[in-house]
C-alpha positions as CSV (number, residue, x, y, z in Angstrom):
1,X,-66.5,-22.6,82.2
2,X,-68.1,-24.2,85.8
3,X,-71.2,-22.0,85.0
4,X,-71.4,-23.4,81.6
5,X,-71.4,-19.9,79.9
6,X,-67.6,-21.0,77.9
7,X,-66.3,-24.2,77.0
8,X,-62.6,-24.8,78.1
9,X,-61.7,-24.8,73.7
10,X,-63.0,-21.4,73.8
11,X,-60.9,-20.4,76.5
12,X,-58.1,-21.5,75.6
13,X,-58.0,-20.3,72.3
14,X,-58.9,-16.8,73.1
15,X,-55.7,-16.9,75.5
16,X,-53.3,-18.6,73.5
17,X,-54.4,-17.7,69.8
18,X,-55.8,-14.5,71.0
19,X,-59.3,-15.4,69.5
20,X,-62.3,-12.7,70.2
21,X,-64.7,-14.6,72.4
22,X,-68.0,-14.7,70.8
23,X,-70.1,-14.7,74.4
24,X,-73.6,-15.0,75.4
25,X,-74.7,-11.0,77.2
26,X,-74.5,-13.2,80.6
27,X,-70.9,-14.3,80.0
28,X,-69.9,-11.1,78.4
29,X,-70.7,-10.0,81.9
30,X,-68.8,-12.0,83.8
31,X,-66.0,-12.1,81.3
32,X,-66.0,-8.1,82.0
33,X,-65.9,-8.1,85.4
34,X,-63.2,-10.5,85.8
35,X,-61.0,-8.1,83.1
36,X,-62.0,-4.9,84.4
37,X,-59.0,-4.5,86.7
38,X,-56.7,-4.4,83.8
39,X,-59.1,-2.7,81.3
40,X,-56.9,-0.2,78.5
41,X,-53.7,-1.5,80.4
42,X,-50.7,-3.0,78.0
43,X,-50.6,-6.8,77.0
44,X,-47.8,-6.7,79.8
45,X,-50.3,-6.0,82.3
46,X,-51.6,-9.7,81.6
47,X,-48.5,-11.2,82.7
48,X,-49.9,-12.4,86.0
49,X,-53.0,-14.1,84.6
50,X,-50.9,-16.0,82.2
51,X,-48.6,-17.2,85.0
52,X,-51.1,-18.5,87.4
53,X,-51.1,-21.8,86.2
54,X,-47.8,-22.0,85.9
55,X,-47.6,-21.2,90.5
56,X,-48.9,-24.4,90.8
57,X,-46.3,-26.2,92.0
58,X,-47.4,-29.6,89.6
59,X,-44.4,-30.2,87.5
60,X,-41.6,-27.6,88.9
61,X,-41.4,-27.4,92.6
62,X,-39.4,-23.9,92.2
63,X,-41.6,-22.3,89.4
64,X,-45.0,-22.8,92.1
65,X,-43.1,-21.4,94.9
66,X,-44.0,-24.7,96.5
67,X,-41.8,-23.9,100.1
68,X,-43.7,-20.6,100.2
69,X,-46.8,-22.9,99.6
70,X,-46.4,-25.2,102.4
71,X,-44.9,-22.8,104.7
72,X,-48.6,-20.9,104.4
73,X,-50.4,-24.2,104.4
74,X,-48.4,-25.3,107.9
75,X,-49.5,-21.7,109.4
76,X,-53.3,-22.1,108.4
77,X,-53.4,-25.6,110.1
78,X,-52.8,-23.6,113.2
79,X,-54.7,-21.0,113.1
80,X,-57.0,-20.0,115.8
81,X,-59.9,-18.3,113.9
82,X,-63.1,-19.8,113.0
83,X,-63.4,-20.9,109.5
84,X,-66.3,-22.1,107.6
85,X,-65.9,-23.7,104.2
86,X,-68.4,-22.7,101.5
87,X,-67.8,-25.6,98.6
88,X,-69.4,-26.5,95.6
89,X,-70.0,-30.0,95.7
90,X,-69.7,-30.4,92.2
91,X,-66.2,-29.2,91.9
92,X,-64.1,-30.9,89.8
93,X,-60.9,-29.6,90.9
94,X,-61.5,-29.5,94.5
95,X,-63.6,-32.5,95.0
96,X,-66.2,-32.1,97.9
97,X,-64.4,-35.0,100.0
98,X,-61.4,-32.8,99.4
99,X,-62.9,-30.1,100.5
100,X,-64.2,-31.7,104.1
101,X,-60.6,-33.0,104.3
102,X,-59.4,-29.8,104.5
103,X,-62.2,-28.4,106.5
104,X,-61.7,-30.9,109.5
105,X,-57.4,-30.3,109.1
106,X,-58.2,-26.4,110.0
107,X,-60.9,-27.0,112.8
108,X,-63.5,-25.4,110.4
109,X,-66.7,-26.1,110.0
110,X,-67.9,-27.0,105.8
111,X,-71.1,-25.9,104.0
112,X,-71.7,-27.4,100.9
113,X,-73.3,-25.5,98.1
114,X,-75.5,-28.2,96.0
115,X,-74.9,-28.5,92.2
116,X,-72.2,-26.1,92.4
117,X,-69.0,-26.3,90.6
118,X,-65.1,-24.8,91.2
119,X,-66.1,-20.8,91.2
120,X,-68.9,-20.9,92.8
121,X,-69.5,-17.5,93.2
122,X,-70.4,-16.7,89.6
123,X,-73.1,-19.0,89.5
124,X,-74.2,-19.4,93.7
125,X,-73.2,-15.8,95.0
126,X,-77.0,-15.4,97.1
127,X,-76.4,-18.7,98.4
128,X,-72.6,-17.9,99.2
129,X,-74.2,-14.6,101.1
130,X,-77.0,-16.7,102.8
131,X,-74.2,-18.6,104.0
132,X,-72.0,-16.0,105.5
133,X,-74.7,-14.0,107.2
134,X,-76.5,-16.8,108.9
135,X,-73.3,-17.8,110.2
136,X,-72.7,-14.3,112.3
């Protein structure tokens, strides 16, 4: 959706209503790649996918594993490795002043990636890679 290839109607139908996707080749692609770990597996296999949203601990604190959560949060904020944060600063999730929030809580440094959305690596991977090897 961030890359513009599905609208969020789309996607949601094809996983609750089970709808075949009619894709451009470039989102057929993606769409691919992203399923290829559970290619010819049963509907089961799916499970995980379907729950994701569900982990976020939004509406039921138990349901997102929220102590988990926080527990992992608390031991990043102390961690003693370098960390740069590659953000798109067109994320609508994670807004970029978000994103330098979090930056400057884990001693990181923060790269934004212009006109970038939430996955930016379908649509900025060269930059992403730019990013990571001029940093070493």
């Amino acid at each position: 959706m961030d890359g513009g290839l599905i609208t969020r109607k789309q996607l949601y139908e094809s996983i609750a209503l089970g709808k075949k996707l009619d894709l451009s080749n470039e989102a057929q692609q993606m769409y691919d790649g992203y399923h290829a770990p559970l290619k010819g597996l049963p509907d089961n296999a799916y499970n995980g996918y379907r729950r994701f949203p569900l982990s976020i601990p939004i509406n039921s604190y138990h349901n997102g594993n929220a102590a988990a959560q926080e527990m992992h949060y608390q031991i990043l904020l102390h961690w003693n490795k370098k960390v740069d944060f590659i953000w798109g600063v067109e994320d609508v999730i994670f807004t970029e002043s978000w994103g330098r929030q979090w930056a400057k809580r884990m001693n990181g440094s923060f790269t934004p990636i212009p006109a970038a959305n939430h996955f930016l690596q379908n649509t900025h991977a060269e930059e992403i890679v730019n990013c990571i090897l001029n940093k070493k």
